[in-house]
C-alpha positions in Angstrom: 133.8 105.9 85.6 132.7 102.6 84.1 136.6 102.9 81.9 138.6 103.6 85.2 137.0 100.7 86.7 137.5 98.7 83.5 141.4 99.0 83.2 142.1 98.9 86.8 139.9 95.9 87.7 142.0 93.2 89.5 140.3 90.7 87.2 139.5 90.0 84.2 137.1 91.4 82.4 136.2 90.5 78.2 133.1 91.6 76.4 132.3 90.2 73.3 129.4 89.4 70.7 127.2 86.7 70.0 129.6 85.1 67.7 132.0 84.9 70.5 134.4 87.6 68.8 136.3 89.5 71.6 135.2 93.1 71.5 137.3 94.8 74.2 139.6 93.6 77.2 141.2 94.8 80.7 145.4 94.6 81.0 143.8 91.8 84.3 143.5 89.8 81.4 146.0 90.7 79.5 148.3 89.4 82.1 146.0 86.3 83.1 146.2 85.0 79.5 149.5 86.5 78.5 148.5 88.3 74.9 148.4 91.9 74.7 145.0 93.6 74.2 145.5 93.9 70.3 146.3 90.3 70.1 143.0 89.1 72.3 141.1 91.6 70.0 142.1 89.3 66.9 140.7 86.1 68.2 137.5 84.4 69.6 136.5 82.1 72.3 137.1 79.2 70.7 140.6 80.2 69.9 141.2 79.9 73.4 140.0 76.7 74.3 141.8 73.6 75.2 141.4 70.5 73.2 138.1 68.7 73.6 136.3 71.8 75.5 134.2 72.8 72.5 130.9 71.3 73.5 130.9 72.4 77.1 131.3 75.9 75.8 128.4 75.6 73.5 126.4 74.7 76.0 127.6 77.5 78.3 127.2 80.1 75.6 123.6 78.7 75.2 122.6 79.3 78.2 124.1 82.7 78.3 121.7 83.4 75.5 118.8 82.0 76.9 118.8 83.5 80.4 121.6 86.1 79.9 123.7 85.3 82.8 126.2 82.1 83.2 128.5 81.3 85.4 131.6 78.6 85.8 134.4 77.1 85.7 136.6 77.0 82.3 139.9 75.5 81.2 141.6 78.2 78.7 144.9 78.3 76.7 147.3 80.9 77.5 149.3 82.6 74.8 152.8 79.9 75.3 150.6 77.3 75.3 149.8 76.0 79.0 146.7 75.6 80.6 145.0 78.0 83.0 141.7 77.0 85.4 139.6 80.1 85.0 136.2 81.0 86.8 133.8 82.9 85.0 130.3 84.7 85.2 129.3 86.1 82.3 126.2 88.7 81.8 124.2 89.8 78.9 124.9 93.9 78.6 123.0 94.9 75.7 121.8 93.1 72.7 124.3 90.7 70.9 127.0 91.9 73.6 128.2 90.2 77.0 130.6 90.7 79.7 132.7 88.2 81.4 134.4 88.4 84.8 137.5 85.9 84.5 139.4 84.7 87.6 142.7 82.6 87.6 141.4 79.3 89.7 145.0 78.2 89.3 146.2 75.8 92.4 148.6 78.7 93.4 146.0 81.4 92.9 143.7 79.6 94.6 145.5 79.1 97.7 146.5 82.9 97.3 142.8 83.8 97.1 141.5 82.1 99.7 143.6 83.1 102.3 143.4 86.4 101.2 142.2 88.3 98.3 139.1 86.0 98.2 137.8 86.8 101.6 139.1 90.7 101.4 137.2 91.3 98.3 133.8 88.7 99.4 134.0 90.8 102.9 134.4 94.3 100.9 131.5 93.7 98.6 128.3 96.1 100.0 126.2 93.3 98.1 125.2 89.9 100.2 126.5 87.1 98.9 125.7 82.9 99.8 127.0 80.4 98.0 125.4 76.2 99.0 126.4 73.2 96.9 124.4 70.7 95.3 123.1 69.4 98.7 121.8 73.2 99.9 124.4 73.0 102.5 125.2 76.8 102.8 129.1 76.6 102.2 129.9 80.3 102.2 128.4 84.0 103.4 129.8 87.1 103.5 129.5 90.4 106.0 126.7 91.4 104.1 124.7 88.7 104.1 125.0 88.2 108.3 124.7 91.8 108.5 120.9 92.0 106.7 120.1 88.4 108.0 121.0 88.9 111.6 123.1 85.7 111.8 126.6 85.0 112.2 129.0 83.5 109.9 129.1 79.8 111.6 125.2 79.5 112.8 124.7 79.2 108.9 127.1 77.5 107.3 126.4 73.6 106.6 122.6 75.1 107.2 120.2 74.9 104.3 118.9 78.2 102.9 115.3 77.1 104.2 115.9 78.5 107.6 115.3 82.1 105.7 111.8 80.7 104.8 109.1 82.0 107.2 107.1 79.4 106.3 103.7 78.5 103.5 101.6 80.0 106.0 103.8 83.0 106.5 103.5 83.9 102.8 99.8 83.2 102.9 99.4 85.5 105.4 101.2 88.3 103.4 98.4 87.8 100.5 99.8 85.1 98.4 97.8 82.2 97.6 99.1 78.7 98.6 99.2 78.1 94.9 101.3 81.0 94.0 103.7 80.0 96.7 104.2 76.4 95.3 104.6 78.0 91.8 107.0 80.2 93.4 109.7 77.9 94.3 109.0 74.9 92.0 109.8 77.6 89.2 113.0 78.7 91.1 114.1 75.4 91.2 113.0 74.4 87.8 115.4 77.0 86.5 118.0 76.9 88.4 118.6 73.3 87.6 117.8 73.7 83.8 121.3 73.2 81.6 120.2 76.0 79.4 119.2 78.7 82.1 120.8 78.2 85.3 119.8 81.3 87.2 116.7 82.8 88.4 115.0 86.2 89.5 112.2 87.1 91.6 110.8 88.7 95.0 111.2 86.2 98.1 110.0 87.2 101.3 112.9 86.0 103.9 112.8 86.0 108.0 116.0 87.4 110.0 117.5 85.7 112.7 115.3 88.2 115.3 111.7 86.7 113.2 111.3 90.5 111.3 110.5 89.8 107.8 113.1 91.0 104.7 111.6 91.6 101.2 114.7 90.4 99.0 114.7 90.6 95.2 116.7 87.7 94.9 119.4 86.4 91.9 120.4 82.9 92.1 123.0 81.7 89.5 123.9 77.7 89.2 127.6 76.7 89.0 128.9 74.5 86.7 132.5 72.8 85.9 133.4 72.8 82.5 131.7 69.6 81.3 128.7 71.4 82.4 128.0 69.5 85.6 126.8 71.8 88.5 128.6 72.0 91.3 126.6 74.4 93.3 124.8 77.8 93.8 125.7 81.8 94.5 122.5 83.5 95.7 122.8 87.5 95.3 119.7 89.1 97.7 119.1 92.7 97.7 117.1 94.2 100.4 114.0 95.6 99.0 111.8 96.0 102.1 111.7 99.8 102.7 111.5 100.6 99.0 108.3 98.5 98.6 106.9 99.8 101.6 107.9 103.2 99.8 106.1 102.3 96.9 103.1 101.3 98.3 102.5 103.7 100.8 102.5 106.4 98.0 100.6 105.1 95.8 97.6 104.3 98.9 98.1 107.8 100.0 97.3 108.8 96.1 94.4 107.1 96.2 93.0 107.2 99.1 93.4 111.5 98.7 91.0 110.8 95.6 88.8 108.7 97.5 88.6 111.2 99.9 87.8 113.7 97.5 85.4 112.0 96.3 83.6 111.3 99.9 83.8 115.1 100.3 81.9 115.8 96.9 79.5 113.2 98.0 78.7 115.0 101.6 80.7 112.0 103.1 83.2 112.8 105.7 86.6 111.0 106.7 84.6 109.4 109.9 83.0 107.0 106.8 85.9 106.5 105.1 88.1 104.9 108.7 84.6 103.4 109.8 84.4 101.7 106.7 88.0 100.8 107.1 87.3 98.9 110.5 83.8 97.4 109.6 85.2 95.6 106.7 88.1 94.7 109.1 86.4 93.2 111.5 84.2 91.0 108.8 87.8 89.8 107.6 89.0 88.8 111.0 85.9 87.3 111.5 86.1 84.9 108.7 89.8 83.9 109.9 91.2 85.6 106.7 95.2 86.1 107.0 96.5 89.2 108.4 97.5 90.7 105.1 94.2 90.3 104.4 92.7 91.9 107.2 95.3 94.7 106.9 94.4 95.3 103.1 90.9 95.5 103.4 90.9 98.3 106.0 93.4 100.2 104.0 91.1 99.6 100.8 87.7 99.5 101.2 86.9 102.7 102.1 88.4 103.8 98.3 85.1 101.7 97.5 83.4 105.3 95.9 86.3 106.4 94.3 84.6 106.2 91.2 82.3 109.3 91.8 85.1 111.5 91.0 83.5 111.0 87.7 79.9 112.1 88.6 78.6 115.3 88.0 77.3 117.6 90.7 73.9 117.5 89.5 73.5 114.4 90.3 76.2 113.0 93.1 74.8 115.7 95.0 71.0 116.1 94.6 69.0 116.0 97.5 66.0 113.8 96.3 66.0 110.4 95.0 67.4 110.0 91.4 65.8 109.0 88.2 65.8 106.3 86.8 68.5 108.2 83.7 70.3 110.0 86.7 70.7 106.0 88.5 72.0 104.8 85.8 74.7 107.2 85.5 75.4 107.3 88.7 75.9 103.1 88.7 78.7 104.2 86.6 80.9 104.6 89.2 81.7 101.7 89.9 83.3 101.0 86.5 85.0 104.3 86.2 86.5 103.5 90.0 88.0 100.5 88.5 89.8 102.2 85.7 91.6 104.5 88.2 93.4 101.5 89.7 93.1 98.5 87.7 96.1 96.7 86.1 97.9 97.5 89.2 99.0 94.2 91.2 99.2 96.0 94.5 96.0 97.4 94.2 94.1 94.3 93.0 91.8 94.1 96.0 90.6 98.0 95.7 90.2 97.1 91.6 87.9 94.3 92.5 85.6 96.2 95.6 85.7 99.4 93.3 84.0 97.3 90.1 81.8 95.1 92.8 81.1 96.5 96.0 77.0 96.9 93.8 76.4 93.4 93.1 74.5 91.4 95.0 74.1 88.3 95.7 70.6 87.1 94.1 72.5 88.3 91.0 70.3 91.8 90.6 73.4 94.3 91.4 75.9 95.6 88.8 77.6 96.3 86.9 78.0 93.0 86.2 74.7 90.8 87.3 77.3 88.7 89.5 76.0 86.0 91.8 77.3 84.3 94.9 80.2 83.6 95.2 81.5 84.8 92.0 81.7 88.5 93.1 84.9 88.9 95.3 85.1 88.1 99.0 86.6 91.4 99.2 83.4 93.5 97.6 80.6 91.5 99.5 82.5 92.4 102.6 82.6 96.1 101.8 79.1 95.8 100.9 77.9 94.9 104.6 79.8 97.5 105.9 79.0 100.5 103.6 75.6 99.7 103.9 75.1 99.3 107.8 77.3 102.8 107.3 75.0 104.4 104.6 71.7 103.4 106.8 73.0 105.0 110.4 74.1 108.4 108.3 72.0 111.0 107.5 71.3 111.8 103.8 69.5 114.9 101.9 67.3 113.0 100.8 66.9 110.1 104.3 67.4 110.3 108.1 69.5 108.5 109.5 68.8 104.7 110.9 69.2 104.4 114.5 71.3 100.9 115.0 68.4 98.8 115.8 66.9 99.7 112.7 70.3 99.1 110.4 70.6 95.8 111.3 66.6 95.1 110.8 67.6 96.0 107.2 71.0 93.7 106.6 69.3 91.0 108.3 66.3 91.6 106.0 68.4 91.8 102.8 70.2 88.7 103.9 70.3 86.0 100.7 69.3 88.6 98.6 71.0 91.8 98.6 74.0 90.3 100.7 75.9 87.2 101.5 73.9 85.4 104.2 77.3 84.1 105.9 78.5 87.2 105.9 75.3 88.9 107.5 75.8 86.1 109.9 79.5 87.5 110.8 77.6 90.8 111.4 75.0 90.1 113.3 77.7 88.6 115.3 79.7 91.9 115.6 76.5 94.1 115.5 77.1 95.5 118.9 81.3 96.4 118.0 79.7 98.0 115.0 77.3 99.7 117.2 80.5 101.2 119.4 82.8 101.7 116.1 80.0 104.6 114.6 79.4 106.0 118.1 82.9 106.7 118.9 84.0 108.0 115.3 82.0 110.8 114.0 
């Protein structure tokens, strides 16, 4: 497939090495640059070049190197001896070898091109494409791009690219820090306009005309003539939204089956696991955290015991109070919880409520003797609500607490056991607390 496409490509297509030897060619190019195949095989770049190009092209081929895509424009000697305007984007393909698309950017071509070719091919492409110059004035987009954006043609050209931003607070509320967002963008930027790299790849989050939210992996290649100067920028997003909701809803579903398992071997039943879910919710919204937050928490803390997988019967499920041997392996838990999920970015909040969700805040929990504020938001609120949860539920070994009694004990444990501004929160929400346990069994 990948031959057919190479020999009937309308343009020009080269790979060659890292010593700039030509490797293999398409007849596109053949024609473009007027040798035959066996001829181009014979020679290099530089045997192409015009007089006084040689340093643009080191530079070029530098940055090829260094961030293994390139792309501009390039003055090139044909076989009889004239000069042809060529625009090229070159890709690293495997190590030591590169491909380079090559179009004729000759005045006549041009012309051709744009009233034609050009837009047939941009408009034919399933990829979206938008190219801005050195200003961000967005100069060109094709169907694609209006087509996952929502917008047409002429409501964003001149625009800048911004107006696919949702805004700082936007990401913020999707989980990133305000910190990571900075580092974000100044790094785009920082390689974009680096001579020696000139493109960039990450994960933006974007907003469509109609304010729904696109998760893009996003390519962004700089420009440049051939003295090297930029002259713009060709942004390549892709439309990642429904695989990474894909990816995470499978891997929650996986572990939240193992947490359940574990709830079950534990004499829990799913009404803890949702209550949890929507106590530590409600602590969340309470403190004004973002909605991703929010969302996160309910979705993760009730995988807070996933951990006693690990236990053994004898002792998850004994119905007396441990000894002071069996505690300690039950306290183990907590660390063996954390290696199921940790080392995964998505599931960085359930790594840190697995490991902490025991430590308290006079310092005396574990596994790690944390204090304050150094154990993670995310644990002390799981903490308040699997304990209000663990008081009201009926054990082998204990009743259970009517309300009244339950939050007696937080507000008892308050500076000690628990984060007094969280217990505050609670006894705020006590009564909603109250209603969440009556109503799910």
């Amino acid at each position: 497939m990948f031959e057919e496409y190479f020999n009937a490509a309308p343009v020009g297509l080269l790979i060659y090495n890292s010593e700039g030897e030509y490797l293999d060619t398409n007849p596109a190019t053949c024609r473009m640059l007027g040798y035959t195949r066996e001829e181009l095989l014979s020679l290099t770049i530089k045997n192409l070049l015009v007089p006084g190009a040689e340093e643009a092209h080191r530079i070029s081929f530098a940055r090829l190197k260094a961030a293994g895509s390139a792309s501009g424009e390039r003055s090139m000697r044909r076989k009889d001896g004239t000069r042809i305007e060529v625009m090229t984007h070159s890709i690293a393909i495997s190590e030591g070898r590169f491909l380079a698309f090559c179009s004729d950017l000759s005045p006549q071509r041009t012309a051709e091109r744009r009233g034609g070719l050009y837009h047939d091919a941009m408009e034919s492409l399933e990829q979206a494409v938008i190219i801005a110059d050195l200003s961000g004035a967005i100069i060109e987009v094709n169907r694609a791009f209006c087509e996952l954006y929502g917008y047409s043609t002429q409501e964003v050209l001149g625009k800048n690219p911004r107006i696919l931003n949702p805004s700082r607070s936007a990401y913020i509320d999707l989980g990133y820090t305000g910190e990571e967002y900075d580092q974000l963008f100044r790094g785009l930027w920082e390689s974009i306009r680096d001579p020696l790299r000139g493109s960039w790849k990450g994960t933006v989050v974007n907003r469509r005309k109609d304010g729904n939210l696109v998760w893009a992996s996003l390519q962004i290649d700089t420009i440049h003539d051939e003295a090297g100067q930029a002259l713009g920028y060709v942004g390549l997003p892709f439309d990642i939204s429904e695989s990474r909701r894909k990816e995470k809803l499978s891997k929650v579903e996986l572990y939240s089956t193992i947490a359940a398992l574990a709830d079950l071997r534990d004499n829990e039943t799913g009404g803890h696991m949702k209550r949890v879910g929507l106590f530590t919710k409600l602590l969340a919204k309470a403190q004004g955290m973002p909605r991703q937050y929010c969302d996160d928490i309910e979705f993760f803390a009730p995988m807070h015991d996933i951990g006693k997988v690990g236990i053994l019967d004898s002792i998850l499920l004994a119905p007396r109070k441990l000894s002071p041997e069996e505690f300690e392996e039950m306290k183990v838990h907590t660390v063996l919880g954390h290696n199921i999920v940790k080392g995964k970015k998505e599931l960085e909040m359930v790594s840190a409520i697995t490991l902490r969700h025991h430590e308290r805040w006079d310092g005396s929990g574990y596994p790690g003797g944390l204090a304050g504020e150094d154990i993670p938001l995310s644990a002390r609120i799981t903490a308040v609500a699997d304990i209000y949860d663990a008081l009201r539920s009926a054990r082998p070994y204990k009743r259970a607490w009517s309300h009244e009694e339950a939050v007696a004990e937080i507000r008892a444990i308050s500076g000690r056991h628990l984060d007094p501004g969280l217990v505050d929160f609670f006894l705020g929400l006590a009564s909603t607390f109250e209603m969440v346990y009556a109503r799910i069994k």
